[in-house]
N, C-alpha and C positions, 0 to 999 in steps of 0.2 A: 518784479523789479529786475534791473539789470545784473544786478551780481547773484540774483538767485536764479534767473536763466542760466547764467555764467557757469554758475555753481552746481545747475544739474546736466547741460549739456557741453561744455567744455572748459572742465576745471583747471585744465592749465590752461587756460588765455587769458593772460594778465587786461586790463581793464583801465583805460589811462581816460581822464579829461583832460581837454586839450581848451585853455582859456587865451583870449585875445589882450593883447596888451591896455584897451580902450575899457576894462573894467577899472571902477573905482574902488577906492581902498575898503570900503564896505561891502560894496558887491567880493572883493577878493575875500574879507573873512569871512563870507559866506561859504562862500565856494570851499575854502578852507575848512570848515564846521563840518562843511558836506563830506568831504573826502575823509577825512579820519573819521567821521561816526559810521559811514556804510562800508569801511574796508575796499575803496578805490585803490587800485596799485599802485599810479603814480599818475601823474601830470606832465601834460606836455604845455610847457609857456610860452605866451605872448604871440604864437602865429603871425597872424597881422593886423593890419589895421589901417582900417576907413578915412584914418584923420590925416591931416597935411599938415606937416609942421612948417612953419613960417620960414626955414632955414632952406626949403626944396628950392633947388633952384635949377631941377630939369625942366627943359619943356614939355616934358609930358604929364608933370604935376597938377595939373588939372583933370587927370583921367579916373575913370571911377573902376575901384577895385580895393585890392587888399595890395597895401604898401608893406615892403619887407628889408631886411638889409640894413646897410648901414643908415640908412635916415634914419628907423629907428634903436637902433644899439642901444643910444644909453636908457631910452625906456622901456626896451625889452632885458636890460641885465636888474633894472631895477625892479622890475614886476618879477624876475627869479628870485631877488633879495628878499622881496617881500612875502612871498609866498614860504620860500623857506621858515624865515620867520616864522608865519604865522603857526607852518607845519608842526614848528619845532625841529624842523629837519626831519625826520620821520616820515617824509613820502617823497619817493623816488622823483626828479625832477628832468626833465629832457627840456632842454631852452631850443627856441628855434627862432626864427621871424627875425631876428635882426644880431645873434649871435655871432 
């Protein structure tokens, strides 16, 4: 596994998943479950994401990639809420992708 590589060849390198704002609230308690049962260090949230919200109103909103920034802010502050949550607070959290 990952944290037993970690753990016999470099024990101090913290160990983060980094999840995209486009999971669902189930796919999140998973992820959630995972992290606190294998001692993950922390998480990086919400990166980016695939989808176009209805609100884009560049001309380049039709291009294919990973969207970040303020289009999605208020769904990347809500996927750190929720994660928390689920955490319990108890895993370090770094927001990114539209913070």
């Amino acid at each position: 596994s990952t944290m037993k590589a970690r753990d016999e060849y470099a024990s101090h390198a913290p160990v983060y998943v980094k999840i995209a704002p486009d999971l669902s609230l189930s796919e999140m308690e998973d992820v959630a479950a995972v992290v606190m049962e294998t001692g993950i260090d922390g998480m990086i949230v919400s990166n980016t994401t695939n989808a176009r919200p209805e609100s884009l109103v560049s001309p380049n909103k039709r291009e294919v990639g990973g969207l970040s920034g303020a289009p999605i802010k208020n769904r990347s502050t809500e996927c750190i809420r929720t994660m928390y949550k689920l955490t319990n607070g108890t895993i370090p959290i770094i927001g990114v992708g539209g913070v």
